[in-house]
BAFI-3210 file (N, C-alpha, C; in Angstrom, 3 decimals, decimal comma, padded with zeros to 6 digits):
// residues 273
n [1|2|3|4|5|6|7|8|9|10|11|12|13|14|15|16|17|18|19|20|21|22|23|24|25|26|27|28|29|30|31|32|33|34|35|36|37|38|39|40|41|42|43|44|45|46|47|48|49|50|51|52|53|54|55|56|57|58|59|60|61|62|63|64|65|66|67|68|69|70|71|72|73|74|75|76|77|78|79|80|81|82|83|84|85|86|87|88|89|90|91|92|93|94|95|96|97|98|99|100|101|102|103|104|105|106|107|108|109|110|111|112|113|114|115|116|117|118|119|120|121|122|123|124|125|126|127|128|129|130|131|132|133|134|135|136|137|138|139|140|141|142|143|144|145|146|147|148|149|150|151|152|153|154|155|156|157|158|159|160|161|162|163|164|165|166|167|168|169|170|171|172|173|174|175|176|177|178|179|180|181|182|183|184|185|186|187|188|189|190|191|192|193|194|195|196|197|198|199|200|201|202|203|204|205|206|207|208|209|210|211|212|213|214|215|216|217|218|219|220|221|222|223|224|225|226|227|228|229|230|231|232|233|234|235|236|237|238|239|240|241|242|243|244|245|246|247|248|249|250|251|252|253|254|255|256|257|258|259|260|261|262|263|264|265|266|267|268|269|270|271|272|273]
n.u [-001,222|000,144|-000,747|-003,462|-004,545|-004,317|-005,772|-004,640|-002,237|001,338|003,060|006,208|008,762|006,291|005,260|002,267|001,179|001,889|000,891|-002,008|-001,692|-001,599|-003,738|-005,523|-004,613|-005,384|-007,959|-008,937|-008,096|-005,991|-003,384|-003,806|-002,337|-000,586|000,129|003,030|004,141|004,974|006,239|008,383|010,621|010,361|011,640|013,927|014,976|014,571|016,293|018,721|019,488|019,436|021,838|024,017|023,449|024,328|027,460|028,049|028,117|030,552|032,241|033,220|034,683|035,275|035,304|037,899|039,067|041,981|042,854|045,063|047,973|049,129|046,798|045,294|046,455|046,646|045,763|047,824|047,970|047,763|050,365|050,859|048,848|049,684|048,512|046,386|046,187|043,207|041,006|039,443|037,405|036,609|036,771|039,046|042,020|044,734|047,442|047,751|046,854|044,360|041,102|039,503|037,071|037,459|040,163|043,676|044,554|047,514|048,796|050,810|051,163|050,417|048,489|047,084|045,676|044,282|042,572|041,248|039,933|038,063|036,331|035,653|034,504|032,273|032,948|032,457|034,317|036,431|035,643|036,343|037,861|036,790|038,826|038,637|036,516|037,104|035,087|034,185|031,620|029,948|029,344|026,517|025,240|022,777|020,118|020,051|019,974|017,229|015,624|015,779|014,893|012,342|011,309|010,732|009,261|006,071|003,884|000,717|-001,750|-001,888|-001,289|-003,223|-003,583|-001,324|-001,040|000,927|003,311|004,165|006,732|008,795|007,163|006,113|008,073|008,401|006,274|006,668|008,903|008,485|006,170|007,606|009,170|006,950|006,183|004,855|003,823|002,838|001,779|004,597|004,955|003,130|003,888|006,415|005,727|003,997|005,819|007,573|006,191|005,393|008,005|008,642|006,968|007,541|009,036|012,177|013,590|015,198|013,937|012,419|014,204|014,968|013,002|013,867|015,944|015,722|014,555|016,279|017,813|016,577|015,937|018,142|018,747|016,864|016,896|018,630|020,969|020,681|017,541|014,777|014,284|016,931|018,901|017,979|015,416|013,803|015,750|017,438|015,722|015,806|018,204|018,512|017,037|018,399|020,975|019,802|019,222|021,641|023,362|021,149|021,346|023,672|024,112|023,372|024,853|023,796|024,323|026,695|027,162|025,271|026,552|029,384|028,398|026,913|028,321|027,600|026,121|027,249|028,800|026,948|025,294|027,919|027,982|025,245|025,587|027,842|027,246]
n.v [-079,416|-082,590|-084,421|-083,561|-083,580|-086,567|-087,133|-087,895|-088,143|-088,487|-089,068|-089,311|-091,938|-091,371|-092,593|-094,774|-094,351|-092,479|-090,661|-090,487|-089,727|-087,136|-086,523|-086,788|-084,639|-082,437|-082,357|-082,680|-081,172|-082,217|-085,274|-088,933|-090,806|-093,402|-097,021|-098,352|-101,583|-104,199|-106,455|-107,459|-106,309|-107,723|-110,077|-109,659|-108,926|-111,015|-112,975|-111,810|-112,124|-114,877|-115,258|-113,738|-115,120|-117,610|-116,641|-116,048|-118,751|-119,410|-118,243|-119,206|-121,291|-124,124|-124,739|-126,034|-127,871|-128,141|-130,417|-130,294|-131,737|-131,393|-131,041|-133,202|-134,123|-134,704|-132,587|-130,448|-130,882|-128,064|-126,476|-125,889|-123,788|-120,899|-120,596|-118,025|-115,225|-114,291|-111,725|-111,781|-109,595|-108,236|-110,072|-110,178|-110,539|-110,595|-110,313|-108,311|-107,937|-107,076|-108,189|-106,251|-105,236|-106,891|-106,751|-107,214|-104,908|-103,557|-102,705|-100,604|-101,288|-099,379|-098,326|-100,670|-101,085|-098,863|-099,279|-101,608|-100,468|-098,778|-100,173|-101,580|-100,038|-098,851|-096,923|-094,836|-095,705|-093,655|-092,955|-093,796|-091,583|-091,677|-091,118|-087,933|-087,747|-087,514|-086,512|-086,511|-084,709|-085,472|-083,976|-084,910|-084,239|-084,761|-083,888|-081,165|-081,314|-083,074|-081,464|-078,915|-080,311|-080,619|-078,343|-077,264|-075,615|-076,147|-074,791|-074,005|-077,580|-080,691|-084,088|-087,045|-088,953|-091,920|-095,414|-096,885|-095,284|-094,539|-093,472|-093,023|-092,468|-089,884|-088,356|-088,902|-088,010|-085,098|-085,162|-084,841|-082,709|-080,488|-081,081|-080,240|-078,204|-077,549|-075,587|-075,898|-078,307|-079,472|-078,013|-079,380|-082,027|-081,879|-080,992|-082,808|-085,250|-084,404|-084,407|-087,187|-088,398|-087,244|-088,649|-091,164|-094,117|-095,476|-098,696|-101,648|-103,092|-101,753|-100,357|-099,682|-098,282|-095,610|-095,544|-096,252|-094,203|-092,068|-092,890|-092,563|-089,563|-088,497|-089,544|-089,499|-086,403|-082,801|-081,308|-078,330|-076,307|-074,541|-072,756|-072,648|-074,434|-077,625|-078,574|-080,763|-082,816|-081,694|-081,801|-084,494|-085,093|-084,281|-085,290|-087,863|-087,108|-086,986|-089,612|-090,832|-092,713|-095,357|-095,371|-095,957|-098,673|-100,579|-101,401|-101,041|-098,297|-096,958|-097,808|-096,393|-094,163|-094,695|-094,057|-091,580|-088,971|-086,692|-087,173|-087,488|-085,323|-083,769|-084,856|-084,554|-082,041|-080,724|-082,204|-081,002|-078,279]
n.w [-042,865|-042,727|-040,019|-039,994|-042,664|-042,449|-040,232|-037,899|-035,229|-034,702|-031,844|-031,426|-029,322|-027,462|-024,573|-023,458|-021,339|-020,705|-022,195|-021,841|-018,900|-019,388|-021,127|-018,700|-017,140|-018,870|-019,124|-016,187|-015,287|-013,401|-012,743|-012,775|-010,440|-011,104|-009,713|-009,057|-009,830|-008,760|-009,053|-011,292|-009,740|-007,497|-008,482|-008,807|-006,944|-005,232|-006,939|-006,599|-004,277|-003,372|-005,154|-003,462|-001,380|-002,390|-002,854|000,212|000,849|-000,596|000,319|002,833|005,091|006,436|009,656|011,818|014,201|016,269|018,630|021,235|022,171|025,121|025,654|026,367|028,581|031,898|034,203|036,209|039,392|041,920|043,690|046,680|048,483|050,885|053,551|054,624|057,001|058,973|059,456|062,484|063,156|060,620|058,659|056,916|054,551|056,181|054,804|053,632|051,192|049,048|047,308|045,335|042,642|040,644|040,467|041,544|044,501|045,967|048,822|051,241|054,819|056,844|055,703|054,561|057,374|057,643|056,027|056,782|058,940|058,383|056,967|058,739|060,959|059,325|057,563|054,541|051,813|049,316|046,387|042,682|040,460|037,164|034,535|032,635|029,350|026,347|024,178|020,943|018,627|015,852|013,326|011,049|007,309|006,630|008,277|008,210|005,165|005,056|005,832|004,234|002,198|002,927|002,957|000,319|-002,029|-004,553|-006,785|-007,824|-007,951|-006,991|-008,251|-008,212|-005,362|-004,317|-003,119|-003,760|-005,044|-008,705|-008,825|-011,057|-013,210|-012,809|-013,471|-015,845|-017,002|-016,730|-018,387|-020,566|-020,963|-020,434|-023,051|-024,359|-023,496|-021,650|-019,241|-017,039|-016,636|-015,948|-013,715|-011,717|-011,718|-010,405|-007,942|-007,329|-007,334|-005,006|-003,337|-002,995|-002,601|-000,062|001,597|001,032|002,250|002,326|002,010|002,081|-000,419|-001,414|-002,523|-005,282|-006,848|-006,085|-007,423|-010,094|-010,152|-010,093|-012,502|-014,846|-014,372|-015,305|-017,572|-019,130|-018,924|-019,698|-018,359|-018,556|-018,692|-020,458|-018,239|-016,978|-014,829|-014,676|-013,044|-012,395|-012,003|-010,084|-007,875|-007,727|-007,223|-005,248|-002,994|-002,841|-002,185|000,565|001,306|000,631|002,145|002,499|-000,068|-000,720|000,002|-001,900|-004,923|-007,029|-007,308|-007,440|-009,927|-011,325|-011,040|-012,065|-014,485|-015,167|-015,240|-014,585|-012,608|-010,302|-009,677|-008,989|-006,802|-004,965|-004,705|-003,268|-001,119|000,405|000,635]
ca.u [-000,262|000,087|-001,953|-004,951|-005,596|-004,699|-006,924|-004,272|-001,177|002,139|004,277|007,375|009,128|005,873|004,217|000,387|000,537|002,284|-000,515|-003,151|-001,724|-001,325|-005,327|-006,280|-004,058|-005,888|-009,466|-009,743|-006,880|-004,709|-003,576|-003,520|-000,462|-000,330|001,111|004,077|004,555|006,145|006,672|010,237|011,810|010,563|012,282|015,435|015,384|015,264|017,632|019,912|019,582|020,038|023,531|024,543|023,903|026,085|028,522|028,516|028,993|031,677|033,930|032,625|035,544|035,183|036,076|038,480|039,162|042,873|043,331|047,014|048,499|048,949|044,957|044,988|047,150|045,773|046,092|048,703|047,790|048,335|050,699|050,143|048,855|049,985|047,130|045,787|045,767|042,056|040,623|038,180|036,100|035,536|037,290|039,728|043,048|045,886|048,500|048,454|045,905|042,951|040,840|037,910|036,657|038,380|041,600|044,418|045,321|048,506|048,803|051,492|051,003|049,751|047,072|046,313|045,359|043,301|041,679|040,412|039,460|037,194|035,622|035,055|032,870|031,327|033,428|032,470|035,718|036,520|035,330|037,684|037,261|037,167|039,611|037,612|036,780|036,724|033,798|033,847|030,300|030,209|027,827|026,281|024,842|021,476|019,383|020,011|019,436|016,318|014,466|015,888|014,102|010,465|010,713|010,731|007,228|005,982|002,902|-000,182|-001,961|-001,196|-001,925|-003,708|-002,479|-001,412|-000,469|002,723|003,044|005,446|007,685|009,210|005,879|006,493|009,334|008,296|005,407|008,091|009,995|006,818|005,777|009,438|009,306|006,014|006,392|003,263|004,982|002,046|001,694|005,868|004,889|002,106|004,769|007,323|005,003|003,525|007,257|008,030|005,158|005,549|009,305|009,174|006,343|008,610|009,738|013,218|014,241|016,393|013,227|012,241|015,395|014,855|011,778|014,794|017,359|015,043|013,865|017,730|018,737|015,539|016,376|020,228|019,048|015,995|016,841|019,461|021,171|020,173|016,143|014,965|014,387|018,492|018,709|016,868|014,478|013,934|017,212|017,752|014,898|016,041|020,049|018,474|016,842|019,693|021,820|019,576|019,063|022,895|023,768|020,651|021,358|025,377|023,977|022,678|025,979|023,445|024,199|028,095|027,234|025,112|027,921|029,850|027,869|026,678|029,702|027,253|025,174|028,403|029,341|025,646|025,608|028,928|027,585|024,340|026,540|028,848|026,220]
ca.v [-080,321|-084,027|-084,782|-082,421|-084,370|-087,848|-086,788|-088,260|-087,365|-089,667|-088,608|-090,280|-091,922|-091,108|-094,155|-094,645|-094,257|-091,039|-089,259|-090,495|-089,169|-085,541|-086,089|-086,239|-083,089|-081,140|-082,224|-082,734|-080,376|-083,289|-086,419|-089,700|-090,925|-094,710|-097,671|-099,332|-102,782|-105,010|-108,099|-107,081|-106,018|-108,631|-111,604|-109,396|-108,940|-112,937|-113,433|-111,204|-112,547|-115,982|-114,591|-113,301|-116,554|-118,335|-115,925|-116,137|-119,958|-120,187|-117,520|-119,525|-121,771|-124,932|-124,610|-127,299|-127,703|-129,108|-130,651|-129,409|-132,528|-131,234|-130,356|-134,433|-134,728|-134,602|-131,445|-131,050|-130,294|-127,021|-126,312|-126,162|-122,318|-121,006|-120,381|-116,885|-114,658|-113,381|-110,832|-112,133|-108,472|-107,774|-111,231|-109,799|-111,303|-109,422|-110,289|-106,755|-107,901|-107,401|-108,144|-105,467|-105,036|-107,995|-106,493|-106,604|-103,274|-103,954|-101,753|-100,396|-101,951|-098,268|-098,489|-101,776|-101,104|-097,796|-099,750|-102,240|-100,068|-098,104|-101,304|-102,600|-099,055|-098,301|-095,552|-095,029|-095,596|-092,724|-093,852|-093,671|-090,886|-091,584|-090,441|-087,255|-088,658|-086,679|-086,866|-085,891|-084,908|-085,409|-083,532|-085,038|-082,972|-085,226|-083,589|-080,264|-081,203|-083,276|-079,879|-078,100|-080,681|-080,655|-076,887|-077,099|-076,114|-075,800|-074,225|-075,487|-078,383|-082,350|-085,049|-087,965|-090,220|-093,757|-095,732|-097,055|-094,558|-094,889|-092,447|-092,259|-091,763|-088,162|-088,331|-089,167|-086,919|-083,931|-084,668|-084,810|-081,380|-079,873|-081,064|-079,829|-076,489|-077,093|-075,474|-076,156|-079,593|-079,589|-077,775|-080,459|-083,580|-081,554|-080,563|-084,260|-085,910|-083,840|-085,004|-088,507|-089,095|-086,940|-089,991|-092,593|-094,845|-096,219|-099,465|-102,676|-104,055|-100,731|-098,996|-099,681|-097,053|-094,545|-095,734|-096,233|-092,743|-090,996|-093,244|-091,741|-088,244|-088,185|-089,900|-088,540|-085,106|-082,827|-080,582|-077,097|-076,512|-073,025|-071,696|-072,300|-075,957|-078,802|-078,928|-082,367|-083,434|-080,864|-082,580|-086,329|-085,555|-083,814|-086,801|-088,679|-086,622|-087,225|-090,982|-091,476|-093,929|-096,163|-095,759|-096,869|-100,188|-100,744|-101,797|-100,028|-096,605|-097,169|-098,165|-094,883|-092,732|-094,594|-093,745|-090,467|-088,354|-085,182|-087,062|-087,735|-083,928|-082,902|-084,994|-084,126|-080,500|-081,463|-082,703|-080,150|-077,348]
ca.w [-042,258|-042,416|-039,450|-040,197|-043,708|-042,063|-038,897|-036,747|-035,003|-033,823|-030,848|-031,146|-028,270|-025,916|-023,955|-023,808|-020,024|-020,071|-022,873|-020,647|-018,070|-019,896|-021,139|-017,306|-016,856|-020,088|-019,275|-015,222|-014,002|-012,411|-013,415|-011,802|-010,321|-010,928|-008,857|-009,287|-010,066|-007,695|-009,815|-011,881|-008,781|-006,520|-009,021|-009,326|-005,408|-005,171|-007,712|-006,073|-002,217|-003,821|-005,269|-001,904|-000,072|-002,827|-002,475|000,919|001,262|-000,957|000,306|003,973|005,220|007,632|010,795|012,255|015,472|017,079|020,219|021,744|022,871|025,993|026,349|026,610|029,931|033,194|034,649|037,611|041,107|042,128|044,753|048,016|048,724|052,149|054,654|054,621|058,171|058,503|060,789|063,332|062,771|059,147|057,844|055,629|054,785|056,717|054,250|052,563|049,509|049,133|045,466|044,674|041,171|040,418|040,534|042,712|044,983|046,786|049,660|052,535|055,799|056,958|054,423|054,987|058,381|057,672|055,429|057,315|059,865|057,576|056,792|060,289|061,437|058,671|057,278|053,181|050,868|047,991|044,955|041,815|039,598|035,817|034,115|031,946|028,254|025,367|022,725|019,356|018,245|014,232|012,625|009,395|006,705|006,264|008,745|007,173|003,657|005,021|006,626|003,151|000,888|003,179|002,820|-001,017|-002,286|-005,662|-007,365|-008,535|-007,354|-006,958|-009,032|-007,211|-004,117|-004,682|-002,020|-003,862|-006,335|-009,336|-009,151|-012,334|-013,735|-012,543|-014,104|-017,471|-017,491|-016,272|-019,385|-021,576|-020,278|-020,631|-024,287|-025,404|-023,220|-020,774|-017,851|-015,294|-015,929|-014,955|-012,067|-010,723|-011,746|-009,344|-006,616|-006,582|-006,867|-004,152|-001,799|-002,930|-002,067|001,360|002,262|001,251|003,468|001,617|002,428|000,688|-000,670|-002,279|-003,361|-007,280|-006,719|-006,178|-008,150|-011,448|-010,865|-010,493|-013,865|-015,464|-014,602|-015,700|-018,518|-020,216|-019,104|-019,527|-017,012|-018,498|-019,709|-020,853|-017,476|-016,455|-014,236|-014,830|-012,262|-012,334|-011,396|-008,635|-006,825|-007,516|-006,501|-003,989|-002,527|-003,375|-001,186|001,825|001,401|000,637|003,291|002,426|-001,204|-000,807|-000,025|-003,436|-005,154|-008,766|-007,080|-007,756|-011,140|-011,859|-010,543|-013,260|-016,149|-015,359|-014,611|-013,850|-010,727|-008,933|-009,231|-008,616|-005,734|-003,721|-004,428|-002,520|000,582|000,963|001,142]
c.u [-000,718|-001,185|-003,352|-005,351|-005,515|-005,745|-005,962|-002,545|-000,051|003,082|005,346|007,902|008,391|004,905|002,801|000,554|001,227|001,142|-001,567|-002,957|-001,701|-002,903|-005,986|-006,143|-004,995|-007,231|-009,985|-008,771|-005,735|-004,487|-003,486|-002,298|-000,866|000,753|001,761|003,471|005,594|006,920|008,147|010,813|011,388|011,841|013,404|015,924|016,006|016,704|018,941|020,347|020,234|021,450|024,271|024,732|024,793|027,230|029,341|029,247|029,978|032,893|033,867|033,953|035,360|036,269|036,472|039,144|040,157|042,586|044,402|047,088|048,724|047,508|044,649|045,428|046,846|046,234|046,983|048,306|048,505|049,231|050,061|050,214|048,909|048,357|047,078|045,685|044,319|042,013|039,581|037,160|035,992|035,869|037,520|040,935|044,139|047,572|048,727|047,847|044,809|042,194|038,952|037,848|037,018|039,362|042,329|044,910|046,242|048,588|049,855|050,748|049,824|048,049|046,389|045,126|044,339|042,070|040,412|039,439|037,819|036,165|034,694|034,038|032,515|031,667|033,100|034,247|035,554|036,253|036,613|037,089|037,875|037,785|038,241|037,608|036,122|035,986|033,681|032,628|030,890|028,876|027,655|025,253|023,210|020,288|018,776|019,489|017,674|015,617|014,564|014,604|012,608|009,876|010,415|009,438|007,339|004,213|002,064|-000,743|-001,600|-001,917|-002,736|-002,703|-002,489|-000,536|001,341|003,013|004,664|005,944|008,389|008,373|005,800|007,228|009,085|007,198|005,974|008,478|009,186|006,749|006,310|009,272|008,753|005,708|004,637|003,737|003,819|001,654|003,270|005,513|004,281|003,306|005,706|006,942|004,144|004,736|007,486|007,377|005,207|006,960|009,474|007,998|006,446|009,306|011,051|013,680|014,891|015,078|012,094|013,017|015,146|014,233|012,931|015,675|016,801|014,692|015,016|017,887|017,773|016,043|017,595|019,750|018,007|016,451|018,037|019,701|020,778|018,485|016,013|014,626|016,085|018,326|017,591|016,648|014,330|014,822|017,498|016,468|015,361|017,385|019,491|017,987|017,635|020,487|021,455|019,069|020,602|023,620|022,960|020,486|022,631|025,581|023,997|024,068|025,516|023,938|025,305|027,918|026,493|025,987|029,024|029,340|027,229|027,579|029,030|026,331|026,289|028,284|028,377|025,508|026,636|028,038|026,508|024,646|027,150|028,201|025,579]
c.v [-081,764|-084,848|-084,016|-083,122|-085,835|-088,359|-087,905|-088,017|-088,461|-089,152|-089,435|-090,244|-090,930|-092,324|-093,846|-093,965|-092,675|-089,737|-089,517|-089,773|-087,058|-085,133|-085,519|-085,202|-081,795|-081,155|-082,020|-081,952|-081,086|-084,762|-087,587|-090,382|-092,685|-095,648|-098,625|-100,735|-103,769|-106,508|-108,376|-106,933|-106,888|-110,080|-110,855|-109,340|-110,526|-113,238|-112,911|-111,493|-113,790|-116,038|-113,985|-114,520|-117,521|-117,994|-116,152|-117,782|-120,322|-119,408|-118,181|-120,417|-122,871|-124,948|-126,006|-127,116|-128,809|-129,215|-131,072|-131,360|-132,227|-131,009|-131,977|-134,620|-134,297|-133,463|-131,439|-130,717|-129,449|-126,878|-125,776|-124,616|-121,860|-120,594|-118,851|-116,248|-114,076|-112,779|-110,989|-111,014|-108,191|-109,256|-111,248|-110,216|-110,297|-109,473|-109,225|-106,630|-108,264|-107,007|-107,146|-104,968|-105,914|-107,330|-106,656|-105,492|-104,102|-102,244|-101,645|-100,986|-100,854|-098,526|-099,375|-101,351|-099,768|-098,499|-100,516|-101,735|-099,335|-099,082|-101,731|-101,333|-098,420|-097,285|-095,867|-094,816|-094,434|-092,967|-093,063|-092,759|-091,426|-090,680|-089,511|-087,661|-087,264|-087,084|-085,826|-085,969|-084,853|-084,894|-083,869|-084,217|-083,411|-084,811|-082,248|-080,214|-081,895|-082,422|-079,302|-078,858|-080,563|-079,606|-076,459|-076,963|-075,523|-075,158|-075,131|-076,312|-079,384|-082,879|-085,937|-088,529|-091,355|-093,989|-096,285|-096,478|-094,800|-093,758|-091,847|-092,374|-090,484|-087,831|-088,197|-088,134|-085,414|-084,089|-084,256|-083,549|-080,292|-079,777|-079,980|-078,343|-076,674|-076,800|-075,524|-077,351|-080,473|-079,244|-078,925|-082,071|-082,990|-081,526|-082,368|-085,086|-086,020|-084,588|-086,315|-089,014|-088,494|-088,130|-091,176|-092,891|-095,648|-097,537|-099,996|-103,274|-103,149|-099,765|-099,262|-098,804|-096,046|-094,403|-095,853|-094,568|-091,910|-091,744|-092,563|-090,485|-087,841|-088,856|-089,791|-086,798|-084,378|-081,574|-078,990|-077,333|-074,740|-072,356|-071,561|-074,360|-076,843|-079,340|-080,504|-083,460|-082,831|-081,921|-083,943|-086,327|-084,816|-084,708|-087,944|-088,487|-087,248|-088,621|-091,699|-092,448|-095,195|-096,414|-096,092|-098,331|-100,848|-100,727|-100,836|-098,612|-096,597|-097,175|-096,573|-094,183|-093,232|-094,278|-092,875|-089,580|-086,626|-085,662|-087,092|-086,308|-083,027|-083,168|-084,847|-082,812|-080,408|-081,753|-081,911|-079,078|-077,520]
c.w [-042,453|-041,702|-039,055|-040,885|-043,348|-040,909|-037,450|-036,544|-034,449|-033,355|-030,722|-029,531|-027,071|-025,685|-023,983|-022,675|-019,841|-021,196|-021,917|-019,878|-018,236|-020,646|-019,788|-017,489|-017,824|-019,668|-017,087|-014,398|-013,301|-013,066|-012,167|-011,643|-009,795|-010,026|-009,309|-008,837|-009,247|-008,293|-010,433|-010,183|-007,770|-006,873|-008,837|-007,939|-004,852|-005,464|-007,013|-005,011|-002,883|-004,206|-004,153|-001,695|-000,648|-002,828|-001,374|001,689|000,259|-000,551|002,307|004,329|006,360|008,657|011,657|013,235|016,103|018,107|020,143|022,555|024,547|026,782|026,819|027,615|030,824|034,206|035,933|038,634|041,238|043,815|045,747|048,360|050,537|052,976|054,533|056,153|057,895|060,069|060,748|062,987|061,425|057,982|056,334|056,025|055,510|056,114|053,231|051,304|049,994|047,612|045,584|043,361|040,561|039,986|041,823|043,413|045,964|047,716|050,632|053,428|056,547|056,626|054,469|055,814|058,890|056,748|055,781|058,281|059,474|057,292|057,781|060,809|060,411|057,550|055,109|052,288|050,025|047,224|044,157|041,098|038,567|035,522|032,937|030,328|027,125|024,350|021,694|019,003|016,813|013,699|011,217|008,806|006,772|006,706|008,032|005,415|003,454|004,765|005,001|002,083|001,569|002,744|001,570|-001,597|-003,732|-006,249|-007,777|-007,534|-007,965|-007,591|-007,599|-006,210|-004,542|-003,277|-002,536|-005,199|-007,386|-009,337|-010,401|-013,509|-013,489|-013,081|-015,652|-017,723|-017,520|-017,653|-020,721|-021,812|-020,910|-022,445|-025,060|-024,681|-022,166|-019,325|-016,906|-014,826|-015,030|-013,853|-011,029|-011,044|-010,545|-008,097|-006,462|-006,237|-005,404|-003,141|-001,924|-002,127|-000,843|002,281|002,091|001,977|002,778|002,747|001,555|-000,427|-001,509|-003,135|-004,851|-007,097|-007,480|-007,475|-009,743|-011,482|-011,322|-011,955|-015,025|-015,266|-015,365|-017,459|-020,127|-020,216|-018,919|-018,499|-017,400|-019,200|-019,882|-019,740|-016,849|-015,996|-014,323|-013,120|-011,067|-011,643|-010,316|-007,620|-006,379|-006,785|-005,452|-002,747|-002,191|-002,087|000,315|002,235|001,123|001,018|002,412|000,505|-001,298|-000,978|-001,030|-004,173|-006,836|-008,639|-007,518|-009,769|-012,063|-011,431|-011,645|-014,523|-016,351|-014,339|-013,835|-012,824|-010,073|-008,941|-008,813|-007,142|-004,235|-003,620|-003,000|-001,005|000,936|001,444|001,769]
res [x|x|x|x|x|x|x|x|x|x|x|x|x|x|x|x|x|x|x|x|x|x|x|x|x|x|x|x|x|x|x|x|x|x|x|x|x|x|x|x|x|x|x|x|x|x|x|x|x|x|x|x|x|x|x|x|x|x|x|x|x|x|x|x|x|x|x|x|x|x|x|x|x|x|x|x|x|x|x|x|x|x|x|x|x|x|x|x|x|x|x|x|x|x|x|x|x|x|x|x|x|x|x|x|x|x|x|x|x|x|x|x|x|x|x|x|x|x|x|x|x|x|x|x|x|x|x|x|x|x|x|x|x|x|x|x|x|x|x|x|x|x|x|x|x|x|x|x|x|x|x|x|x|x|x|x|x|x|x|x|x|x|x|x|x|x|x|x|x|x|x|x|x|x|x|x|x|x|x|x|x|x|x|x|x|x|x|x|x|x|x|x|x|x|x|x|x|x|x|x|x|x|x|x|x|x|x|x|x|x|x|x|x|x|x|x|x|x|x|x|x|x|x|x|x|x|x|x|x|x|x|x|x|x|x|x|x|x|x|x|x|x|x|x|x|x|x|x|x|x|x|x|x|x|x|x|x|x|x|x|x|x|x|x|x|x|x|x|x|x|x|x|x]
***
């Protein structure tokens, strides 16, 4: 062969950092699971807040404030309100109103006069019963598909810990793997994935993590491999599914659901079950 008498070999379309990472795997059993880069996605985070706040002051509108010609003229003196009867013992009005809750209750004369009485020794009033209120509980699926994805275990042992591990460095070594048929170093990229993204904490200021790893899956790999489903992808839309909300935000998630027509349909699946 070729690279027997040239004494060297060239893997097309594979990065340095992903053979390294497939030497660890051949010589020390595991590989190490490198840390992301914060520098690209901090400027694009900027850039992007910065585009918000211009956004938001130009769709912003000054607020202008009339004064009513009439708000200028001197208010009128209120007529002259008649005198009030009170009662010497609990000094309540005896004209038939009386204001609690700040409302008015208008009352019979009867009523009045039980009323007051109740007042004057002590007697406790009825309270009002609420009317009974009906509550719709809504059950969302996320809890369920959480528990489903913790319970997911895979074979093998884990690559290393990183504190901010790249994720679709698992990813790329997964497809590596897949290619060249080393089905145990797939297993340890799945079974570390796995433990990496159930100890992610997703926020706005990390979602690329996610969202670089789903456009990586959909887009190095495809939806069948020779054991039936691609693996790979079942894990990431599975993730997907249960971060949904906090990946909606992300205006890119819209944009992968346009340009890969099989995560949208992977993902409803995902939700409905």
């Amino acid at each position: 062969m070729k690279e027997s008498t040239e004494g060297h070999a060239v893997l097309e379309d594979v990065e340095e950092d992903t053979f390294i990472g497939f030497c660890e795997f051949a010589y020390l059993g595991a590989y190490k699971t490198p840390q992301r880069s914060e520098t690209t996605y901090d400027t694009n985070l900027r850039n992007s807040t910065e585009r918000e706040g211009e956004q938001d002051m130009l769709r912003a509108e000054p607020e202008v404030v009339l004064a009513e010609e009439h708000s200028l003229q001197p208010e009128s003196e209120p007529d002259d309100v008649p005198a009030q009867e009170w009662d010497p013992i609990d000094g309540l009005a005896l004209n038939g109103r009386v204001r609690m809750n700040n409302r008015d209750i208008y009352t019979t004369k009867k009523d009045w006069i039980s009323f007051r009485r109740k007042i004057a020794y002590g007697i406790p009033l009825p309270e009002e019963k609420e009317p009974a209120k009906h509550v719709t509980y809504v059950q969302y699926p996320y809890d369920g598909l959480w528990e489903q994805f913790r319970q997911l275990r895979f074979a093998g042992t884990e690559a290393s810990h990183s504190t901010i591990p790249d994720l679709v460095f698992h990813g790329k070594l997964y497809v590596f793997a897949t290619r060249y048929l080393v089905d145990s170093l797939r297993t340890q990229c799945l079974k570390s994935l796995h433990r990496d993204l159930c100890e992610f904490s997703l926020n706005k200021r990390n979602i690329n993590h996610v969202l670089d790893l789903i456009e990586y899956a959909y887009q190095e790999s495809g939806r069948g491999e020779p054991e039936g489903e691609s693996t790979l992808r079942n894990l990431v839309i599975h993730y997907a599914a249960c971060e949904a909300r906090t990946l909606a935000e992300d205006p890119r998630l819209r944009d992968l659901l346009n340009g890969f027509s099989e995560m949208g349909s992977d993902m409803v699946t995902k939700l409905v079950n």
